[in-house]
NUGU-432041 format. One record per residue: residue in three letters; x negated, y, z of N, C-alpha, C in turn. Coordinates in pm, whole numbers, plus 50000, padded with zeros to 5 digits. Atoms other than C-alpha are relative to their C-alpha. Example, Ala and Ser with C-alpha at 12.3 -4.5 7.8 and 13.67 -1.06 7.14 Angstrom:
2
ALA499114988150000487704955050780499105012050000 SER500824988149994486334989450714500775010950073 
! end
This chain:
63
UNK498594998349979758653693029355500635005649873 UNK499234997150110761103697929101500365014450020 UNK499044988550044762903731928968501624999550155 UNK499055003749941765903718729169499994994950147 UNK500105007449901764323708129503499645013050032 UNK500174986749955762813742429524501245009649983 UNK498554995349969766063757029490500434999650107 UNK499255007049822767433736629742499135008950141 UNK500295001349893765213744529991500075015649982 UNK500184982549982764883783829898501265003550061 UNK498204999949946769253785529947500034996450144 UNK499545002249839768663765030265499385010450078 UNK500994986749913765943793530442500985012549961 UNK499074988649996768123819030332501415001250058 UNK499184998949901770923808730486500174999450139 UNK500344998449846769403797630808499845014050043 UNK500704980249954767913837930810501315004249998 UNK498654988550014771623851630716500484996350148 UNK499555004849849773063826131017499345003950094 UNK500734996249892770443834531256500235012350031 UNK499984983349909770673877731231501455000950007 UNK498294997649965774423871431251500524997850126 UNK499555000149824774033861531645499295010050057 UNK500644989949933771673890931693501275011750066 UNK498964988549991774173918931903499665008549964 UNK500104985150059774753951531824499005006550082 UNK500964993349942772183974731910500555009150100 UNK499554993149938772893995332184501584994650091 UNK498855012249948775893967732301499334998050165 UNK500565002149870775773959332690499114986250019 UNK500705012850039774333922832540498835001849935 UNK500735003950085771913935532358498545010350135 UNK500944995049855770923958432698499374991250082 UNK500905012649936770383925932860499454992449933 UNK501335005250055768483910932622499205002449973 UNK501614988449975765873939932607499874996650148 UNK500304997549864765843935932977499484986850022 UNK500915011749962765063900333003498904994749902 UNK500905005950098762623901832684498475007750022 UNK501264994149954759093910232769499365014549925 UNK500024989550027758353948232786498484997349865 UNK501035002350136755043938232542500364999849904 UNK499565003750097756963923232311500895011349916 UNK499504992550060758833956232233499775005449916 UNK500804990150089758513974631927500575016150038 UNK499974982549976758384016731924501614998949976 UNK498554998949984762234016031806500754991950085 UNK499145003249843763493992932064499905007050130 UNK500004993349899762044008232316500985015450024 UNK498994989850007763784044732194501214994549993 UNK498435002850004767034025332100500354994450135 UNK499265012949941766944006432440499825013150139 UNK499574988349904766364043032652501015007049956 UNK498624991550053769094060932403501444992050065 UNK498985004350016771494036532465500054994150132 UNK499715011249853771024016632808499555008650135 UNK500324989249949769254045132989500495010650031 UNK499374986649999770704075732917500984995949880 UNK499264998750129773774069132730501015008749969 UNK499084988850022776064092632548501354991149980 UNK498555001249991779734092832584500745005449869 UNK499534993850103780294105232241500534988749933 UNK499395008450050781934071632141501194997749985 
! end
């Protein structure tokens, strides 16, 4: 592959990745409560799990 084809394709993966975490919701959002809830408790990592009891669990009113 050329100089110029690897370009291409590096620009295109990087924009798919920018487009893609740009539909992720906000953390702690009531969308992002139901999508911890319907995403398999395994699949969680250690900070979702704290961000998804701080915020959907026990949440503060300090907003």
């Amino acid at each position: 592959m050329t100089i110029t084809r690897h370009l291409a394709v590096f620009f295109t993966a990087l924009m798919l990745t920018f487009f893609l975490s740009a539909c992720s919701p906000e953390v702690g959002s009531e969308k992002w409560c139901q999508v911890m809830k319907d995403k398999p408790k395994g699949d969680w990592s250690t900070n979702e799990a704290a961000d998804f009891t701080r915020h959907c669990i026990f949440p503060s009113n300090d907003k």
